[in-house]
N, C-alpha and C positions, 0 to 999 in steps of 0.2 A: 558748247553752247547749245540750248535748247530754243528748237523753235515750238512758239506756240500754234495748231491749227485752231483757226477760227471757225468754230460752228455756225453753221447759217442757220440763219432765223426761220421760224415756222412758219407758213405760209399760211395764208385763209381756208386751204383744202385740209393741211395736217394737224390748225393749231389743235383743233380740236379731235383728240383720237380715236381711231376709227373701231368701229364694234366688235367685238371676237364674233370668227367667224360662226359658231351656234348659231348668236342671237343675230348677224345679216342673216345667217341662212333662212330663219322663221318667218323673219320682218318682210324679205324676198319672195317667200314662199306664200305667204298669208298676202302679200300684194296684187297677184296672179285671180284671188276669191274677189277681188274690189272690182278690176279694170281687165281688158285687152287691149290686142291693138287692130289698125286698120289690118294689117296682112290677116289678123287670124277672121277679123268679120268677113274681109274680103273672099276668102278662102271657104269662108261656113256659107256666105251668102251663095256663091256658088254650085253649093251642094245638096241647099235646101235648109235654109236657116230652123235652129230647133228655140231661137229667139226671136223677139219682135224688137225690133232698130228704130228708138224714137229719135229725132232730130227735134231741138226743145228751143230751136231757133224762130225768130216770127218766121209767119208765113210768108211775107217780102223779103227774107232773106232764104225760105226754104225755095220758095218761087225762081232763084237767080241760079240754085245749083246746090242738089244733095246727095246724100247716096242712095243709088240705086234699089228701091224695094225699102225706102224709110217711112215713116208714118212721122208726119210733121205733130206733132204736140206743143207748145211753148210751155217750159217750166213751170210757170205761175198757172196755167191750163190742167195739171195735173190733179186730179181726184180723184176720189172713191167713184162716184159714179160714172167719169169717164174710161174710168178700169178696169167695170163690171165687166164687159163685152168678152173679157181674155181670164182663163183661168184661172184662178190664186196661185197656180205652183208655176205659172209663165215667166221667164226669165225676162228681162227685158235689157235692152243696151242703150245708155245715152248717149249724145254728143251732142257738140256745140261749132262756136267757129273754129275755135282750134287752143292750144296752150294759154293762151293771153283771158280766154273765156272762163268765169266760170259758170257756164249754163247746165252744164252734162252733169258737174257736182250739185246742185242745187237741185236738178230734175232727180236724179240718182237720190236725194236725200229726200225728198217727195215720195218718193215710189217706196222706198224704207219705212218710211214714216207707215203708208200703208199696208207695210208689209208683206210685199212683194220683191222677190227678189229682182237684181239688179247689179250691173256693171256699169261702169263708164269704157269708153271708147276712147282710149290716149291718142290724143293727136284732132280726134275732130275733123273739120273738112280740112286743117290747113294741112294738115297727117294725110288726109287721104288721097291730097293733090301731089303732095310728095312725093308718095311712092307710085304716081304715075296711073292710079284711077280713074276711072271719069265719074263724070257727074252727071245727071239727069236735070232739068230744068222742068219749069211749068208749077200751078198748083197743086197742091196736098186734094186728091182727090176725096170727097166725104165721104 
């Protein structure tokens, strides 16, 4: 007598098969040129940031708690002529409130738009309370 094994079904992670590792490795690699994370701003900010950290949250919301040495922008606030002030070749990093947001992708795709380069900051403030950072309070000084 033969028993049959019953294959189990594919799950929602497997149905769909996962990429030879090449093409993760590029998609992986080429992810790192989009975004960082709070540890590495945290880290840079530290040592004397060679970027400028916008937070593209209102200003009642940068007012309640941001990161440390942020310059408050709101997305929609983004322009050429609010730009002017900082280099062409100045990096800059966005965030927002956190994964649920998308503000940091929106300001990030502004800042592109004008041609400056730009990352996003994975994680945001809710990232950066996480890992046990603080925050600074008050308004965006002009």
């Amino acid at each position: 007598m033969t028993i049959a094994l019953k294959t189990p079904a594919k799950s929602a992670v497997t149905a769909i098969e996962a990429a030879p590792s090449a093409l993760a490795r590029d998609h992986f690699a080429a992810q790192f040129a989009f975004e960082t994370d709070c540890w590495d701003v945290h880290d840079a900010l530290s040592k004397g940031a060679d970027f400028v950290l916008l937070d593209v949250r209102s200003p009642s919301q940068f007012a309640k708690g941001h990161v440390p040495g942020a310059i408050n922008l709101p997305h929609g606030k983004i322009i050429g002529s609010k730009m002017a002030k900082w280099p062409e070749e100045t990096v800059f990093v966005t965030y927002c409130a956190g994964p649920h947001c998308n503000g940091a992708a929106r300001g990030a795709l502004r800042l592109a738009d004008l041609g400056r380069p730009v990352k996003l900051m994975a994680g945001g403030i809710t990232g950066w309370i996480d890992e046990g950072f603080e925050l600074e309070t008050g308004e965006a000084a002009e």
